[in-house]
C-alpha positions as CSV (number, residue, x, y, z in Angstrom):
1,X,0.0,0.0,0.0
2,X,3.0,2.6,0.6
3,X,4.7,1.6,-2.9
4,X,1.6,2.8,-4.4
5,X,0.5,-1.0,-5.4
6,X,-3.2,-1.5,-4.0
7,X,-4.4,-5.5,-3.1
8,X,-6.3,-7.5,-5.9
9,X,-9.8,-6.4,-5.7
10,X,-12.2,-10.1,-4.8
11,X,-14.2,-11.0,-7.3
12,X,-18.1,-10.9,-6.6
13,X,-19.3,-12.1,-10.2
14,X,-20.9,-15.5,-8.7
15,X,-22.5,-13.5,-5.8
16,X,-23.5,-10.9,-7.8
17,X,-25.3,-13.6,-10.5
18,X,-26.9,-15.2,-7.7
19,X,-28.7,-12.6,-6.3
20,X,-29.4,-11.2,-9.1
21,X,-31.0,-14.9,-9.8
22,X,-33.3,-14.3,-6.5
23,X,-34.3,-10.7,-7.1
24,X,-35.7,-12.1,-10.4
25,X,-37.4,-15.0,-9.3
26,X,-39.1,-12.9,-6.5
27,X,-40.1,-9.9,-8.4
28,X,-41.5,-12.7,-11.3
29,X,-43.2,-14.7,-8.2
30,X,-45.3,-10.9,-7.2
31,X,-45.8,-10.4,-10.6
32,X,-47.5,-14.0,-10.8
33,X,-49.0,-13.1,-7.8
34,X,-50.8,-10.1,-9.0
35,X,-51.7,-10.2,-12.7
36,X,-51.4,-14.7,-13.4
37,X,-48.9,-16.9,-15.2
38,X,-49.6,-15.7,-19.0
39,X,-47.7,-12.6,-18.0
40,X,-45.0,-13.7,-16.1
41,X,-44.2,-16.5,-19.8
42,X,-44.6,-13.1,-21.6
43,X,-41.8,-11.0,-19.9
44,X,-39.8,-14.1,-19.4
45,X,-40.1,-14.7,-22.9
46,X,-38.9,-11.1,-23.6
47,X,-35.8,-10.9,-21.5
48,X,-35.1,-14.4,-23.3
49,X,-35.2,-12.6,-26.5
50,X,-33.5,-9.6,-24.9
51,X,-30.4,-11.8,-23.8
52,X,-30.3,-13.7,-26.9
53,X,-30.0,-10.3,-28.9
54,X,-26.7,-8.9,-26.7
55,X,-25.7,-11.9,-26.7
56,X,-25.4,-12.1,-30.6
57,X,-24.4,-8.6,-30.8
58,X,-22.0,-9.7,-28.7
59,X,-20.1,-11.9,-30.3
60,X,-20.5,-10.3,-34.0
């Protein structure tokens, strides 16, 4: 720290995916909650589509 070289930062990736795994599934589960199963297929059919277009876009 004095040489001006700071620690490796930790990598949160896999904690960062996984809660990002729950917020989903428990935002989808009030969504289910409130307005029925047809639109919960719907949006999870669009972000479906949404991550397979970056993820073409992505690789060219």
């Amino acid at each position: 720290m004095r040489n001006g070289q700071l620690p490796s930062a930790p990598n949160y990736t896999t904690a960062a995916l996984v809660m990002g795994g729950v917020n989903l599934l428990w935002i989808l589960g009030v969504i289910w909650a409130v307005f029925g199963l047809p639109v919960v297929m719907l949006l999870s059919l669009g972000l479906n589509w949404l991550i397979d277009r970056l993820d073409r876009r992505r690789r060219g």
